[in-house]
C-alpha positions in Angstrom: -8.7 36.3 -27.0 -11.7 35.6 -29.2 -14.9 38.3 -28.8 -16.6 37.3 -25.5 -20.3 35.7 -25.7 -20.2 34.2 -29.2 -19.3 30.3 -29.9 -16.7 30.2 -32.7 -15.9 26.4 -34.6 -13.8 25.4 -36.9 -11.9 22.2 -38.2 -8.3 21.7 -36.9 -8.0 18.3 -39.1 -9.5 15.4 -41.4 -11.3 14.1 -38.2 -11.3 16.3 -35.9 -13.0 20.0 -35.1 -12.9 23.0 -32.1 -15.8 24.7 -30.5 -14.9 27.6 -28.6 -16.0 30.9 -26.5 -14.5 33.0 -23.9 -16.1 34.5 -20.6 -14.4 36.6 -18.4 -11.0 36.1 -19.5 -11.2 32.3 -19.7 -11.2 30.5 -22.9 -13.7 27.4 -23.2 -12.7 25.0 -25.6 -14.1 21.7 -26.9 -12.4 19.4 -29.0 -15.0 17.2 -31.4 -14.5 14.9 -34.2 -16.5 16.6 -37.6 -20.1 14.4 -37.0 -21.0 17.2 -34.3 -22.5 20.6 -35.2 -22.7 24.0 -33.8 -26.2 24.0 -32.8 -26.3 20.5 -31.0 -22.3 21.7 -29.1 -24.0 25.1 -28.3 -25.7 24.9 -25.0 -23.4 21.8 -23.9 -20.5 24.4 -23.9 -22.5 27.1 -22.2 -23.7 24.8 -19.6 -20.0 23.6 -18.9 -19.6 27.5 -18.9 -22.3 28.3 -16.6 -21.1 25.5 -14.0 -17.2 26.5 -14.0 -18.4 29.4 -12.9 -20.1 28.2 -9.8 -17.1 25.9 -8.8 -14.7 28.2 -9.6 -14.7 32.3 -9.1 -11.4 32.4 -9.4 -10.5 30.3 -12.4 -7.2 29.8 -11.0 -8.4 27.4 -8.4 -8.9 24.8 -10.8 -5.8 23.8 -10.8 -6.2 22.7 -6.9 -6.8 19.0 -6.6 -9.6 19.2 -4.4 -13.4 18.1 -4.3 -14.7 20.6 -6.7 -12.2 19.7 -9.3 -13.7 16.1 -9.3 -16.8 17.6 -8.9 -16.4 19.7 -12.6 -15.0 16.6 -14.0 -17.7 14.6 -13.1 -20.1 17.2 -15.0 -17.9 16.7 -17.8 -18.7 13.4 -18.2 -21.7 13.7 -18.2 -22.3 16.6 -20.6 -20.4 13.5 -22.8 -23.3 11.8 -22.0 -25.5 14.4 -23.0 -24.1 14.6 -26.4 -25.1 11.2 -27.2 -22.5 10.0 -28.9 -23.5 7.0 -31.4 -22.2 3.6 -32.2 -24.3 1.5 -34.3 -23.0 -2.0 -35.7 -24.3 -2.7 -39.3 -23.2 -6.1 -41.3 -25.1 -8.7 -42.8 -28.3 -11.3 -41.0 -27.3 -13.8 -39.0 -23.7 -12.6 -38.5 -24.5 -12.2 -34.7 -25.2 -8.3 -34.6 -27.8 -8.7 -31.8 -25.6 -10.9 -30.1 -23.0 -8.7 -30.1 -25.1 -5.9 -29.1 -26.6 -7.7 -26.1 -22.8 -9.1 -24.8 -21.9 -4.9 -25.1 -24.6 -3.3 -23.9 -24.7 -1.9 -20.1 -28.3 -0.7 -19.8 -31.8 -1.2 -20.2 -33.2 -1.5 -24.1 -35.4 1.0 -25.3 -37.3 1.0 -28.8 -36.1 3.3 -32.0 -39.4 2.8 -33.5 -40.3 -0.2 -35.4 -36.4 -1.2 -37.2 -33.4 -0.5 -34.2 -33.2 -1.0 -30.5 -30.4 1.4 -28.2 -28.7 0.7 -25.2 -25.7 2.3 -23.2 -22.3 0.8 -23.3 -20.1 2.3 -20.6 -16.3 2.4 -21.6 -13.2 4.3 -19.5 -16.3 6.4 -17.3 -17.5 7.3 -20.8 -21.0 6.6 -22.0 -22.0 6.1 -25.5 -25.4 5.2 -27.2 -25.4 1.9 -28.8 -27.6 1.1 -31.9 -28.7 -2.3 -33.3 -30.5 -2.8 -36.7 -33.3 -5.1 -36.5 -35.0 -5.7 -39.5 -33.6 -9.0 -42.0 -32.9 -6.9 -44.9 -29.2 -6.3 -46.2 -30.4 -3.3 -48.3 -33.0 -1.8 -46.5 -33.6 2.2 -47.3 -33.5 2.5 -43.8 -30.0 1.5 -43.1 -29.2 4.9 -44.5 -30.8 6.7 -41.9 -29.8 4.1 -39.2 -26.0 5.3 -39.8 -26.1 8.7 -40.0 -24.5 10.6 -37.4 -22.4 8.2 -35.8 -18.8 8.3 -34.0 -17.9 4.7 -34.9 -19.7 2.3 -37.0 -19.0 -1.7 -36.5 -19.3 -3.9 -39.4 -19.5 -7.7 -38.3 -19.1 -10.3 -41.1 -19.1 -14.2 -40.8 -15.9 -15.5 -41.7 -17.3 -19.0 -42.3 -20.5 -17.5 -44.8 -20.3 -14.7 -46.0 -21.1 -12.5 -49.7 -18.7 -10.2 -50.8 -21.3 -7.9 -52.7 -23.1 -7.5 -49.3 -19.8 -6.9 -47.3 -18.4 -4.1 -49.8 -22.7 -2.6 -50.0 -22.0 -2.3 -46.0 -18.8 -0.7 -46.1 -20.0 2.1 -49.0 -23.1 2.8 -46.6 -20.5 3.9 -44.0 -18.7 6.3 -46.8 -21.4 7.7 -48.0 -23.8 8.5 -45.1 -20.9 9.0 -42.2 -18.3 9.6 -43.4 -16.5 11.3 -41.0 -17.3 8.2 -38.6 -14.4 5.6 -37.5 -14.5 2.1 -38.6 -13.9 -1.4 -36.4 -14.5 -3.9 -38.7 -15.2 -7.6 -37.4 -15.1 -11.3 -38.5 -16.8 -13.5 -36.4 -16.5 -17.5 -36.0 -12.6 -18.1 -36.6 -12.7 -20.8 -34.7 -14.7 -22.4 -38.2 -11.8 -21.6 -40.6 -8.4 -22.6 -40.7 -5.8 -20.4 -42.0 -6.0 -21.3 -45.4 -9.7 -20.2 -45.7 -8.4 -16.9 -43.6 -6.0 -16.4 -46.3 -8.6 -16.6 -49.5 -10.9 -14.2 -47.3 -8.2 -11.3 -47.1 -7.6 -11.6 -50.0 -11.2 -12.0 -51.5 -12.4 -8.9 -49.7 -9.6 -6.9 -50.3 -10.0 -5.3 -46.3 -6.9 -3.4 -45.3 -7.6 -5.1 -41.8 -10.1 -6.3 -40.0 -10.5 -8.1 -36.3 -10.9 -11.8 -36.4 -12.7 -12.6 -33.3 -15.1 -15.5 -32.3 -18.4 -13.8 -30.0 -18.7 -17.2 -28.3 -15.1 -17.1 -26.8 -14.4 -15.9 -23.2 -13.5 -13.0 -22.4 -15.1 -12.1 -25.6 -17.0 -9.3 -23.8 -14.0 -7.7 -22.7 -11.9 -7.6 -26.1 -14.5 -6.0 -28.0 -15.2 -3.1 -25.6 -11.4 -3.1 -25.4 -11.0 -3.0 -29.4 -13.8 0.0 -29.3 -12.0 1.9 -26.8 -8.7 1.6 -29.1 -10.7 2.8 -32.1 -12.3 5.9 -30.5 -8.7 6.4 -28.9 -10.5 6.9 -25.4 -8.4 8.0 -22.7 -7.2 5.2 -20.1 -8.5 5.9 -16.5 -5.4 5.0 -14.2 -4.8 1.7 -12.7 -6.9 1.1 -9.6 -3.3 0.6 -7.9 -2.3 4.4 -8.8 -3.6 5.8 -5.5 -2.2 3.2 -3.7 0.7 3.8 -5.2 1.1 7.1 -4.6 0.0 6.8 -0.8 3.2 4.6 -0.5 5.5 6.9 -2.2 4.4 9.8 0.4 5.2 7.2 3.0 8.7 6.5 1.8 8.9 10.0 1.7 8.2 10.3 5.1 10.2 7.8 6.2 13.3 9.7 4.8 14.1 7.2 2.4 14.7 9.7 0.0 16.1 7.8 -3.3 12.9 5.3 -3.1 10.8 8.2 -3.5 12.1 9.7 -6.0 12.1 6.4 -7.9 8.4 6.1 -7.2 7.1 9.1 -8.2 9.1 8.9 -11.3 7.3 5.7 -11.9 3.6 7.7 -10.9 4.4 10.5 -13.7 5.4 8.1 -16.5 1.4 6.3 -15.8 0.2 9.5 -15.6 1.9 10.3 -18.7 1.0 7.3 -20.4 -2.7 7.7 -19.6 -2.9 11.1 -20.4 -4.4 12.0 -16.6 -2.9 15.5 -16.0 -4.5 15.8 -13.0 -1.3 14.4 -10.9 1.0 15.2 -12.9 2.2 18.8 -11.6 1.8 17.5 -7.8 4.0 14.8 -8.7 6.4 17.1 -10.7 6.5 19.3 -7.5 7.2 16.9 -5.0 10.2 15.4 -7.5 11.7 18.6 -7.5 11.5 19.2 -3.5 12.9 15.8 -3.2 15.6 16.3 -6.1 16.2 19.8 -3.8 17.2 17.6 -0.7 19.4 15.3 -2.5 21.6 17.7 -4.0 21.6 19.5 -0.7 23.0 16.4 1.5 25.8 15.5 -1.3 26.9 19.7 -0.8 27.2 19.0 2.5 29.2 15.5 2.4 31.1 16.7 -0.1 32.4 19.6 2.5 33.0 17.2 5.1 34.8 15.0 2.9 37.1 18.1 1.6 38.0 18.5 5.4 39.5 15.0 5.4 42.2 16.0 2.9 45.6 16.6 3.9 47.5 19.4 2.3 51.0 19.1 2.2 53.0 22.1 3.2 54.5 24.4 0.3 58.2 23.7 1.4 60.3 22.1 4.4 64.4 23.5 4.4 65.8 21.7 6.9 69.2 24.0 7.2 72.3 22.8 9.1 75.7 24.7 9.2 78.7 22.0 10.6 81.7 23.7 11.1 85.2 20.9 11.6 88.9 21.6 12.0 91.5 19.4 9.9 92.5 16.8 13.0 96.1 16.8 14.2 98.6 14.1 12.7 101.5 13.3 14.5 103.9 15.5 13.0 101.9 18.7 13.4 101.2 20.4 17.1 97.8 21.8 16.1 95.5 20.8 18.3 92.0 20.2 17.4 89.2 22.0 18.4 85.8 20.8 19.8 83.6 19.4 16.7 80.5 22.2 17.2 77.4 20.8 15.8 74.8 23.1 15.5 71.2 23.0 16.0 68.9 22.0 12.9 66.4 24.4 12.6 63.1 23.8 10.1 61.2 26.1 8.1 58.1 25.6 6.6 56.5 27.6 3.6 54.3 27.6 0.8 57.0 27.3 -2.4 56.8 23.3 -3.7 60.7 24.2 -4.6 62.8 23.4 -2.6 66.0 25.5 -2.8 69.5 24.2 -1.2 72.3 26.9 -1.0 75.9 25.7 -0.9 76.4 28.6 2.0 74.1 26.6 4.3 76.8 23.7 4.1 80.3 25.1 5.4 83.0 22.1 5.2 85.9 25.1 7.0 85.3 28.3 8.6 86.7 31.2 7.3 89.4 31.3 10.1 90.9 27.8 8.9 90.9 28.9 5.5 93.4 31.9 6.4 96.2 29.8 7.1 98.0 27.2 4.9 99.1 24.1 6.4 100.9 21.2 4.7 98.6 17.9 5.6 99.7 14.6 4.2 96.2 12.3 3.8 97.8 9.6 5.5 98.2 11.4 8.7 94.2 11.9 8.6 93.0 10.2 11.2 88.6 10.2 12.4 87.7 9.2 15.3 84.1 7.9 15.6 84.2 7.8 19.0 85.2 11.0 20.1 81.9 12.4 17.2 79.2 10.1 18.2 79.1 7.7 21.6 78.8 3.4 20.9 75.6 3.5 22.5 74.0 6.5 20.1 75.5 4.7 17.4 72.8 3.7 14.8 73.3 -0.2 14.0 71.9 -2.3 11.2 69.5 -4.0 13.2 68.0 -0.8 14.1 67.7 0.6 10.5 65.9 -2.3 9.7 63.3 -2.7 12.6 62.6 1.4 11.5 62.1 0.2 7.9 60.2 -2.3 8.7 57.7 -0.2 10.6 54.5 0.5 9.5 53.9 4.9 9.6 50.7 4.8 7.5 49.1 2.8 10.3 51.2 5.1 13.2 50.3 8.5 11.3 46.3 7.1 11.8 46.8 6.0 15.2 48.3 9.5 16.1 45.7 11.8 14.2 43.1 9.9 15.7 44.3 9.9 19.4 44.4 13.7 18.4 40.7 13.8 18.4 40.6 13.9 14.3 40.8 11.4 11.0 42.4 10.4 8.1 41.7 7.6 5.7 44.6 4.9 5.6 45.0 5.5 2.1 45.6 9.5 2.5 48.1 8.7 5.3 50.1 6.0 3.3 50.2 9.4 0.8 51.4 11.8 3.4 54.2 9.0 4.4 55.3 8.8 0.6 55.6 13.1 0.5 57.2 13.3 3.6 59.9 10.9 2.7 60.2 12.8 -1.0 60.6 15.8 0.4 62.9 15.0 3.7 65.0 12.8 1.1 65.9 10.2 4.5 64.2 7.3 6.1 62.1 8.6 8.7 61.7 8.8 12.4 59.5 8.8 15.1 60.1 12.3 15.4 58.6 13.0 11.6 55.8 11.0 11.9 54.9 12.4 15.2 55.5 16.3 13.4 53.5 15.6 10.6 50.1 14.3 12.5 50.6 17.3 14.9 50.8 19.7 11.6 47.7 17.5 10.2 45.3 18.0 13.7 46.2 21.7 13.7 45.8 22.5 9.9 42.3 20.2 10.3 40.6 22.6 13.4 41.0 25.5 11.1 
């Protein structure tokens, strides 16, 4: 921090300079180009001191948008005014200078005493003094003084008649007696050349660039003030729908249509951006950010929903079944056979995706039959079907087909949802697909009815 109560300057580049002081902790700064002086900045920058003082104890409150903000920025402008910034237009007679300066102006006349006249011209909220040299002399001793201390300087020309000794006498004026000052250089009446005459100008005058305009045109008014504004590089004041624009966003807002909002305040911060207006810019950021919040917060919590939707398939199923048969009596032997005993099927479930099949869980004999040795020929091997499984339990063709050609995507759905719960179409035709890999048969009722039981329960958890 600077010492307190003393105004430092210095230049920061070729046009442009600082003033500053500090007060209480706060650093005042104002940002000139190099035609302004320390003793004309001086009590500007204490004033500006002196009232942000008054609007603001804490200086940290001027960061709230609220009405003393546009209050202190009001001041501002018009301690701008108060500085009196200058543009003056120079040229040669009768190249419509006074016409120019009359189209511009936005204020009463008042006298500089017997050789200029001074109006206002009003540009972006901005005020700025404008000059016009009145006496019919090109080189007048008094164009010297006329320039002096100027922001921007205007040469107008006539395309159509014009001397290129009085053009380049103009243009050294502005070099030697403000230099610091920037340069719009016009050529009026293009609507009396054609663009061969345009061509012998450019190159007769030697002008790096130049404006070719014509003051009688419409809108004329407009592009020059426009064509100043671009050569001071004034600041933009926001489009007259920016409020309206941002009312609507808070509306969309409000209306929970959260993804429109965020659009539109996007759009508010790139204007604000693009006009350099800081002022909304951090209230914008904020509400972005609060809105962005929301957004990711809703995906979390459909992406949790959607997790409970998928189906795990268990680890492992081992479907274990011991069958236990006795070699069948043939017509030369007295054995008699035993009752075929077909045990129960039992299922296991685990977490192991390997599914391990032992030979012991398969017995062809028991170890009783294996103790004694009998003499079978295969011919005298007889099976009867009957006496294993009935006619009517018999499975027939017509029955394996009407099972394939059912449709257990579509009956695992139907089930899990009659359960109170859902699954996609898609994940079910999945499950079907497992199920059959892992159970290595075409499926039954039975499976399909286990598998959306196992589905409902595993989903509550």
């Amino acid at each position: 921090m600077p010492m307190m109560g003393k105004i430092f300057h210095r230049p920061v580049s070729e046009n442009f300079q600082i003033f500053h002081k500090s007060e209480k902790n706060v650093l005042f700064l104002f940002i000139t180009d190099l035609v302004d002086r320390l003793e004309y900045i001086s009590p500007i920058l204490d004033n500006t001191i002196k009232k942000f003082n008054e609007l603001f104890p804490h200086p940290t409150d001027v960061n709230n948008p609220d009405e003393k903000k546009r209050d202190f920025v009001d001041f501002l402008r018009e301690q701008q005014h108060q500085m009196h910034s200058k543009i003056v237009i120079i040229g040669p007679t009768s190249a419509g200078k006074t016409y120019l300066f009359n189209m511009i102006k936005s204020d009463q006349i008042r006298q500089i005493m017997n050789f200029a006249q001074a109006s206002i011209i009003t540009m972006e909220n901005l005020k700025f003094d404008l000059w016009d040299f009145e006496l019919k002399d090109n080189f007048s001793l008094l164009w010297s003084k006329f320039i002096q201390g100027s922001d921007l300087v205007v040469l107008l020309f006539d395309l159509s008649s014009y001397h290129i000794r009085v053009i380049k006498h103009f243009l050294d004026l502005q070099k030697q007696e403000s230099k610091f000052s920037k340069l719009l250089i016009l050529g009026n009446n293009r609507d009396k050349i054609d663009k061969n005459d345009l061509k012998i100008v450019k190159n007769e005058l030697d002008i790096p660039d130049f404006e070719e305009i014509s003051l009688t045109e419409t809108g004329m008014r407009e592009k020059i003030k426009l064509l100043i504004a671009r050569t001071l590089k004034l600041k933009k004041l926001l489009p007259h729908h920016f409020i309206e624009s941002f009312n609507e966003a808070k509306s969309i807002e409000s209306d929970g249509n959260l993804i429109l909002a965020i659009a539109k305040y996007k759009e508010l911060i790139k204007i604000s951006s693009d006009y350099q207006d800081f002022t909304y810019i951090s209230t914008l950021k904020e509400r972005l950010a609060k809105l962005q919040k929301k957004i990711d917060e809703q995906a979390e919590k459909r992406k949790q929903i959607e997790s409970k939707k998928k189906f795990e398939m268990p680890g492992k199923i081992q479907f274990t079944r011991q069958v236990q048969v006795q070699p069948l009596p043939s017509s030369k032997s007295s054995i008699k056979p035993p009752p075929i005993e077909v045990p129960r099927a039992t299922i296991k479930a685990s977490r192991s995706p390997v599914v391990k099949q032992e030979t012991e869980d398969l017995l062809l004999f028991s170890e009783s039959d294996t103790s004694e040795t009998i003499d079978i020929d295969k011919e005298d091997i007889t099976l009867h079907i009957d006496e294993i499984i009935p006619e009517a339990k018999r499975p027939t063709l017509e029955q394996s087909e009407i099972e394939i050609e059912k449709n257990y995507p579509e009956m695992l759905q139907k089930m899990i949802e009659q359960s109170g719960s859902t699954l996609s179409l898609n994940l079910c035709s999945q499950l079907i697909t497992e199920l059959q890999k892992t159970l290595a048969r075409p499926l039954t009722d039975e499976d399909i009815e286990s598998a959306a039981t196992f589905f409902v329960k595993h989903d509550s958890l």
